[in-house]
C-alpha positions in Angstrom: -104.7 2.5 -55.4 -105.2 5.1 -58.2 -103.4 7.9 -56.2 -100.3 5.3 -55.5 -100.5 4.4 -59.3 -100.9 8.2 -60.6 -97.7 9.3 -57.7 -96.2 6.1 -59.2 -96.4 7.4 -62.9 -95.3 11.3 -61.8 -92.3 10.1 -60.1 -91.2 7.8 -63.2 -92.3 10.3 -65.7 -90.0 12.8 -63.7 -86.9 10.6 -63.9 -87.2 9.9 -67.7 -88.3 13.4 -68.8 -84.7 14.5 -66.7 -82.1 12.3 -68.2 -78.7 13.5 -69.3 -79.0 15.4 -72.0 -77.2 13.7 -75.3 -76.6 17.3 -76.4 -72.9 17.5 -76.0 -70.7 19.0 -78.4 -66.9 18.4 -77.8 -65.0 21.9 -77.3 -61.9 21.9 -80.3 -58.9 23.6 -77.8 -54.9 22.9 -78.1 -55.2 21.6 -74.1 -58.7 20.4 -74.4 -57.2 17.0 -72.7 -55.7 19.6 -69.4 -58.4 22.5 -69.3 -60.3 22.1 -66.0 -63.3 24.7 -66.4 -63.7 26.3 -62.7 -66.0 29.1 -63.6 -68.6 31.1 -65.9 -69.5 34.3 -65.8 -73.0 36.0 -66.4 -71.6 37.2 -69.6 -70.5 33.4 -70.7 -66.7 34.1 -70.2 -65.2 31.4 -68.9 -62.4 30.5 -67.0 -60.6 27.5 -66.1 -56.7 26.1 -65.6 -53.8 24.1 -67.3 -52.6 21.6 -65.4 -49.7 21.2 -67.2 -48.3 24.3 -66.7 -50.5 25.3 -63.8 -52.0 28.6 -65.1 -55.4 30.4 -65.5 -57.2 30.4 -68.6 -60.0 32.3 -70.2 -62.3 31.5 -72.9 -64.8 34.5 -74.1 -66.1 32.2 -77.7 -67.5 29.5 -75.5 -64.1 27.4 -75.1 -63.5 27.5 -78.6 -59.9 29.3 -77.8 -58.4 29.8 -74.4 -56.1 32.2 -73.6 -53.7 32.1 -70.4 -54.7 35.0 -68.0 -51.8 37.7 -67.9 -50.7 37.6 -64.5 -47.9 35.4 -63.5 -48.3 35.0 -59.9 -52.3 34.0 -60.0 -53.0 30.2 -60.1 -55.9 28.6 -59.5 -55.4 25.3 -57.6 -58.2 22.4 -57.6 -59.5 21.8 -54.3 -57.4 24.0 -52.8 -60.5 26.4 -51.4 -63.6 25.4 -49.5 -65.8 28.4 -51.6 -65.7 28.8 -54.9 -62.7 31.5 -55.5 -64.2 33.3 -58.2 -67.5 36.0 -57.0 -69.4 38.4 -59.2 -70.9 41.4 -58.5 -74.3 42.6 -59.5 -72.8 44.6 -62.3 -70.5 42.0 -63.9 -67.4 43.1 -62.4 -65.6 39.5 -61.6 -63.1 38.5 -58.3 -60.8 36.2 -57.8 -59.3 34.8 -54.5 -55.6 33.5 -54.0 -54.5 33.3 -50.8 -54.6 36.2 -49.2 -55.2 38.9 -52.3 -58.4 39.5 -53.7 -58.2 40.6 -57.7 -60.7 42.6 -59.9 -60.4 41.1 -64.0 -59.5 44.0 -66.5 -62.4 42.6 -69.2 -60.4 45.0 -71.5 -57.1 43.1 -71.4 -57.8 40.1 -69.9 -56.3 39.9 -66.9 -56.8 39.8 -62.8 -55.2 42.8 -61.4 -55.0 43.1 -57.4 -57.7 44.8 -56.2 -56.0 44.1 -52.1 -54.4 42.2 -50.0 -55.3 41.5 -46.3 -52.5 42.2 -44.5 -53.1 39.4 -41.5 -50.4 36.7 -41.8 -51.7 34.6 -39.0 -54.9 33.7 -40.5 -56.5 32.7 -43.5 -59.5 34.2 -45.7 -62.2 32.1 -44.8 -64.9 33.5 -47.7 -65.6 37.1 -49.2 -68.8 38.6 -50.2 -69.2 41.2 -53.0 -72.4 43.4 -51.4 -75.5 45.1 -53.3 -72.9 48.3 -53.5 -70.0 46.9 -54.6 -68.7 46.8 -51.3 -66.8 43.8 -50.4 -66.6 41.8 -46.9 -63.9 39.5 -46.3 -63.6 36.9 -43.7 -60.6 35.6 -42.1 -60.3 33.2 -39.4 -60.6 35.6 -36.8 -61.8 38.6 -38.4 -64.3 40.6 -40.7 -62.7 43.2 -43.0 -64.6 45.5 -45.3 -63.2 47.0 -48.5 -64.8 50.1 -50.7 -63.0 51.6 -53.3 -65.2 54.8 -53.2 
């Protein structure tokens, strides 16, 4: 009976010590009502879209301004990929996924520029991996590419 009362307490005391958290502080942006956040980076920059205008944003003051990505034919689409999009490498470097074109972000003037494209219109990218080397493996439907840049 004292084991079942003690497991009892741990679970309960488990589930109240975990609530939600009441420290939220509302983020002050111009389309605060149609940012969608979709990703952070190690560093804290953040990225998310506009639904409005369908467009990529980026935040590097934690959402305090956003700033649309300078590339107009990247969009990020809600739901539209089974994997997260967006992969980091061990070094910070950050990719992002449209279709079939893998970008690299310029941190230096904030915006994706294509890193490749896979040039296999019958199938779709099914994932991509960023290895220990900064190698990258990409997946299709039917096929397993690798990319280096060195």
């Amino acid at each position: 009976m004292k084991k079942l009362f003690l497991l009892l307490m741990l679970v309960l005391g488990h589930t109240f010590g975990n609530g939600q958290s009441t420290d939220w502080k509302e983020i002050d942006s111009p389309h605060k009502s149609s940012i969608q956040l979709t990703y952070q980076a190690s560093d804290g920059t953040l990225f998310g879209s506009i639904s409005q205008i369908n467009k990529m944003v980026m935040s590097i003051d934690n959402g305090e301004n956003w700033n649309i990505v300078e590339n107009g034919n990247i969009s990020y689409y809600e739901g539209y990929y089974y994997n997260n999009p967006f992969k980091e490498s061990k070094n910070g470097s950050i990719y992002f996924l449209r279709d079939l074109t893998i970008y690299k972000f310029d941190k230096n003037n904030f915006k994706f520029d294509t890193l490749f494209t896979i040039d296999d219109f019958n199938y779709n990218i099914s994932d991509y991996e960023i290895l220990h080397n900064g190698d990258i493996v990409v997946g299709t439907t039917s096929n397993l590419y690798l990319y280096s840049d060195t």
